[in-house]
Structures are given as C-alpha cells and as structure tokens.
C-alpha positions in Angstrom: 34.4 -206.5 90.8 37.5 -205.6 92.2 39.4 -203.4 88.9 43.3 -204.4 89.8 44.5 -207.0 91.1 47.9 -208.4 92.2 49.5 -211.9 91.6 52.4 -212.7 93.8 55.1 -214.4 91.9 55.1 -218.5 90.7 58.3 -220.1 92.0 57.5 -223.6 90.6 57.0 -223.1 87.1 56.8 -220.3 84.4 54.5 -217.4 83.4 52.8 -217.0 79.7 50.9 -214.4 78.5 48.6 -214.7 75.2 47.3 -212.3 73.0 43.2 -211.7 72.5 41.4 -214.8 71.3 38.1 -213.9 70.0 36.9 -217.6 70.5 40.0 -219.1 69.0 40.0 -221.9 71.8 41.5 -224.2 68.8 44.6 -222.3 68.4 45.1 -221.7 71.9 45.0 -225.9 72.4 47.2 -226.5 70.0 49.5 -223.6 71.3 49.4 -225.3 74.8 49.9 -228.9 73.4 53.3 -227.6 71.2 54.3 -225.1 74.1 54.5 -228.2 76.8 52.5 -226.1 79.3 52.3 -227.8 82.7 48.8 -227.2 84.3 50.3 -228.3 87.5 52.9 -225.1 87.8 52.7 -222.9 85.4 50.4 -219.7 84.2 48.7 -218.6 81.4 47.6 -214.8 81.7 45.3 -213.1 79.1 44.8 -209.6 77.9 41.0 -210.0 77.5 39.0 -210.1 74.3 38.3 -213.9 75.1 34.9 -213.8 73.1 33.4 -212.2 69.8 34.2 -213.0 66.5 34.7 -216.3 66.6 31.8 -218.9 67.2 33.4 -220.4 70.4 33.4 -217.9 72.5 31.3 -219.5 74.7 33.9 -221.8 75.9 35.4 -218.4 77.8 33.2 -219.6 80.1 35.4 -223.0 80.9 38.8 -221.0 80.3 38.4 -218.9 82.9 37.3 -221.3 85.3 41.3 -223.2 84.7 43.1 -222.9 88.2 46.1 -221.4 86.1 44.5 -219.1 84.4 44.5 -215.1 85.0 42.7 -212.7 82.6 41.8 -209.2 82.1 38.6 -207.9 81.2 38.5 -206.8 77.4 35.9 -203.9 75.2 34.4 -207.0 74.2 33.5 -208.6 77.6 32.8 -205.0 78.7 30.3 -204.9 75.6 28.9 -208.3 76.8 28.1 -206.9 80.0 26.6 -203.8 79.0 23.9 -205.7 76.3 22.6 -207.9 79.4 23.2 -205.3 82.1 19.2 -205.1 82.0 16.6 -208.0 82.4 15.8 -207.7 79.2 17.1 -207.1 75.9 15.7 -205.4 73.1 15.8 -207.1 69.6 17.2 -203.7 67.9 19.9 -203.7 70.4 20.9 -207.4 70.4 20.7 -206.6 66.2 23.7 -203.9 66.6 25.5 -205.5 69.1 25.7 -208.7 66.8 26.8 -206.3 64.3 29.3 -203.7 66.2 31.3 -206.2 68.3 30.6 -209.3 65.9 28.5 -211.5 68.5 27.3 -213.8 66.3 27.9 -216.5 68.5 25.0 -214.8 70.5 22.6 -216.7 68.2 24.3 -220.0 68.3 24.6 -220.3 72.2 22.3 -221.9 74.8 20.9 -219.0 77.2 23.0 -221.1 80.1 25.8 -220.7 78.0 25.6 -216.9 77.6 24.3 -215.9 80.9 27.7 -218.1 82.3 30.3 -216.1 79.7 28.3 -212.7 81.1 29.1 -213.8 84.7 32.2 -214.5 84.2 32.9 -211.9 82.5 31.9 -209.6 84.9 34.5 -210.9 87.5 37.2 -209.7 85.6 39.5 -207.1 86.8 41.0 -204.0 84.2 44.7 -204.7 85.4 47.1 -207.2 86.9 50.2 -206.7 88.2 52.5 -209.9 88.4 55.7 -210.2 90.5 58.3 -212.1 88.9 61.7 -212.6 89.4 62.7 -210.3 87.1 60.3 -207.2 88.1 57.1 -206.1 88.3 54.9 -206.7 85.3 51.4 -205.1 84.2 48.4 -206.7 82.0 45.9 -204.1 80.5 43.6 -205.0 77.5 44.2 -201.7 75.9 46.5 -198.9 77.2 47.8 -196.6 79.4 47.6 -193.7 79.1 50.5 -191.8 78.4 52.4 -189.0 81.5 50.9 -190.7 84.5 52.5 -193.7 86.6 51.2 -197.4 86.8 50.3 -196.7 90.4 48.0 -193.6 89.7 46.8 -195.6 86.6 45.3 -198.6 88.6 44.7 -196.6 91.8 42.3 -194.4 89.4 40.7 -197.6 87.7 39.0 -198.2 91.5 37.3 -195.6 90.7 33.4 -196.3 89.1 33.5 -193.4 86.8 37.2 -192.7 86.2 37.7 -192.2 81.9 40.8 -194.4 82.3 38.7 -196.8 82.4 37.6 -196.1 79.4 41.4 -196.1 78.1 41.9 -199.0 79.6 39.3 -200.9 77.2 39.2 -198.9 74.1 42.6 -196.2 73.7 44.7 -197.4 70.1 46.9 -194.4 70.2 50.2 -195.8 71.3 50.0 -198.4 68.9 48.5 -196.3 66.1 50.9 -193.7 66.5 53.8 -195.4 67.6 54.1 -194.1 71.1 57.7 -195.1 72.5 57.1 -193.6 75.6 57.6 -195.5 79.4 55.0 -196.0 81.9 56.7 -195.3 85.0 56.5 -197.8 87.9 56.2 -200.7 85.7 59.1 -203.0 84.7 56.6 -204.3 81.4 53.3 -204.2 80.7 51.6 -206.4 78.0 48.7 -205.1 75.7 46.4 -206.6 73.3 42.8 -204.6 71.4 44.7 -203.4 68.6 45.4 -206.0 65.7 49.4 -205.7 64.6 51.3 -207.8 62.3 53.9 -208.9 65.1 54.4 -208.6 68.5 55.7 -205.2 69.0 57.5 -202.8 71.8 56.3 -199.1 72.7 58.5 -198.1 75.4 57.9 -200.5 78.4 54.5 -201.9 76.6 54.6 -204.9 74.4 51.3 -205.2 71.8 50.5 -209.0 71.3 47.3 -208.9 69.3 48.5 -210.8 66.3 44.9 -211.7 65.0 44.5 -215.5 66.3 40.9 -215.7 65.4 41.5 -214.4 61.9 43.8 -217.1 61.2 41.5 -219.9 62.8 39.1 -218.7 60.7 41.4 -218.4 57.3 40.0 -214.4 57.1 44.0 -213.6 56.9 47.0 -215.5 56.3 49.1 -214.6 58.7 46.8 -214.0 61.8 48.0 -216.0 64.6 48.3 -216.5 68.4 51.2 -215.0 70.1 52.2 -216.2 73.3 55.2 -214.9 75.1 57.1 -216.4 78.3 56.9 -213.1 80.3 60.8 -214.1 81.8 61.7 -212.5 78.6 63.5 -209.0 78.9 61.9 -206.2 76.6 64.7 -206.6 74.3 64.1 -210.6 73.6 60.7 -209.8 72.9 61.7 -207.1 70.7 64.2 -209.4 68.5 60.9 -211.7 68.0 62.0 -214.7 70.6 58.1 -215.3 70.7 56.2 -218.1 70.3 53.3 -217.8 67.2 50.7 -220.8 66.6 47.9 -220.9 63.7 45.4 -223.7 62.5 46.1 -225.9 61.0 49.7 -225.8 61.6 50.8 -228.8 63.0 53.6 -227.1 64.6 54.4 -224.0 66.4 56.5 -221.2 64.6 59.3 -219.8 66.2 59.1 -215.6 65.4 62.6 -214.1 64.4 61.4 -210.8 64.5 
C-alpha cells in the first residue's frame, strides 16, 4: 500500500467529498440520486470509515471498486485489517472486535464477502491530495497533527512505523478541543472519525462526520450524510452551503449553517 497519494485535477465535471458511512450505502444512493451525480465525469472522495456499524458494510467492497470513486483508509478498515492480518482468528478476539469497533456485520457476511472488504481495504492510502482549480486539497480520516506542514505530514506517513500514522486514524483533539489552527501547505483538508452535529471548520480543516449511519438506522434524529462540493471556499462551507441526506427523506436538505 502506497500511504499518499495524489489525484491530478477533473476538468470535465465536479469533485464531492462525503463524510464516514459506516455501511450507510442507502443514504449514500439516495444522496447521489437527489445530488445528480454524473458517473461519467464527476468524483466522489471519501474520508474512510466505509464499514462498521451498519449491517452493509460489506458492500464497501462494490464502492470502492466505482471508477469515480477515491477513498481513504479509516480506524475502522485499519481495525479490519488488523483482526485478519493472521490466518486465523481467534473466537475471543473476533468477540471484542464485534464489540470495540461494532462489526456485527462480521456474523452476517459470506467469508467471500469479508475476505473482499479486508482486501480492499488494505489498498487504501492514509491521505489524498487533490488539485483543483481552486488549490490544493487534503483528505485524511482523522487529523493532522497540529505545528508540522502537509508535506512533512504525508512524507512521514511513508514511513511503516511513523505515530502519525497513528494520528492519522485515531487523533480527536482538533475537533474535541476546537483547534482553529492551519496546516501549512494545504489550501483545505477534509476530515471525518469524530461524530459532530454539522459540518464544521478548524482552521484549514473542515469535519464532515455528521453520523449518516445513525440516522439510517433511526439511533439519532438528526444523524445524516454530509456531502460537500469541494469547489467551495472554506467560508461557504462555513455558512453551511452543504448538502445533508437521511432515510427516509425523500429529499435532500439544503444546510444553512
């Protein structure tokens, strides 16, 4: 696996970006059905956390195999790959996965189906960088950390053993503690891992993990998909001008912010 990657820019049609999905391949139909997505020219990027959760997370597997889409490697995909990264699994330790990153779908799921999520799983990078027309912008499932530059920050996550790795996957403090401070070398990067109740800016970052799974499965209210055309400037996405589906609206609702 190759840990960053770069995209060179789409001059026929428009790049989205969606929040984590957790299986919620329902809400992310009906988002792409409303949207108008064009599977011919546009994009769909994803900050990982495709699977867990919900109990269709074994359609990942068919998600990531769309020509247009582009995803990042989430904890839970990581967490995936580290149950089956031997032959075999013990039962104790398939018991606490199930239970510590909500796998439950695990015990649904043909063996075909889960050995294909694990693969493709494992071909995800921790980063993209995009080129757009308006800048240069970064997908990371969790964080980065705060004081060092994009460049060093992906330049490190080559690296097997590097812990911003780690913060790449798993870090909440930006988000937790309201971090407004600029990654250097970035025009935006996009974020998901920590559950918010809107789409929200920390300096250069925007967090889009607005709970889509929790609203698929009616465990909250408000949880819902956000998916953003990443042509926005920081401030638009700011003042809300995000898109936001749920089941089993009929409709999309248009964020004010």
């Amino acid at each position: 696996m190759k840990a960053f990657k770069k995209i060179p820019q789409n001059k026929a049609g428009k790049d989205y970006v969606i929040g984590d999905l957790h299986g919620a391949f329902d809400t992310l139909e009906l988002a792409l059905e409303q949207l108008g997505f064009n599977e011919s020219c546009d994009r769909l990027f994803s900050v990982g956390d495709l699977i867990d959760r919900g109990p269709d997370s074994w359609k990942a597997t068919e998600f990531l195999e769309r020509d247009y889409v582009y995803a990042v490697r989430g904890n839970h995909e990581q967490g995936l790959i580290d149950l089956f990264a031997d032959d075999k699994v013990h039962q104790d330790v398939l018991v606490f996965a199930i239970r510590q990153y909500k796998m439950n779908w695990l015990l649904e799921a043909t063996d075909d189906q889960v050995v294909a999520v694990v693969n493709a799983a494992k071909k995800l990078p921790l980063a993209l960088e995009i080129e757009t027309e308006g800048g240069n912008i970064g997908i990371v499932h969790a964080d980065v950390p705060e004081g060092i530059t994009w460049q060093f920050f992906t330049e490190c996550l080559e690296i097997p053993d590097s812990p911003y790795r780690d913060h790449a996957l798993w870090n909440r403090t930006r988000v937790e503690f309201d971090l407004n401070i600029p990654v250097p070398g970035i025009d935006k990067v996009f974020v998901g891992h920590t559950p918010i109740e809107k789409v929200t800016r920390f300096g250069n970052i925007c967090a889009i993990d607005t709970g889509a799974i929790f609203g698929e499965l009616n465990q909250v209210v408000d949880g819902r998909l956000s998916v953003i055309d990443m042509s926005l400037t920081l401030d638009q996405i700011q003042a809300g001008e995000v898109y936001e589906y749920s089941l089993p609206a009929s409709e999309n609702i248009k964020a004010l912010g």
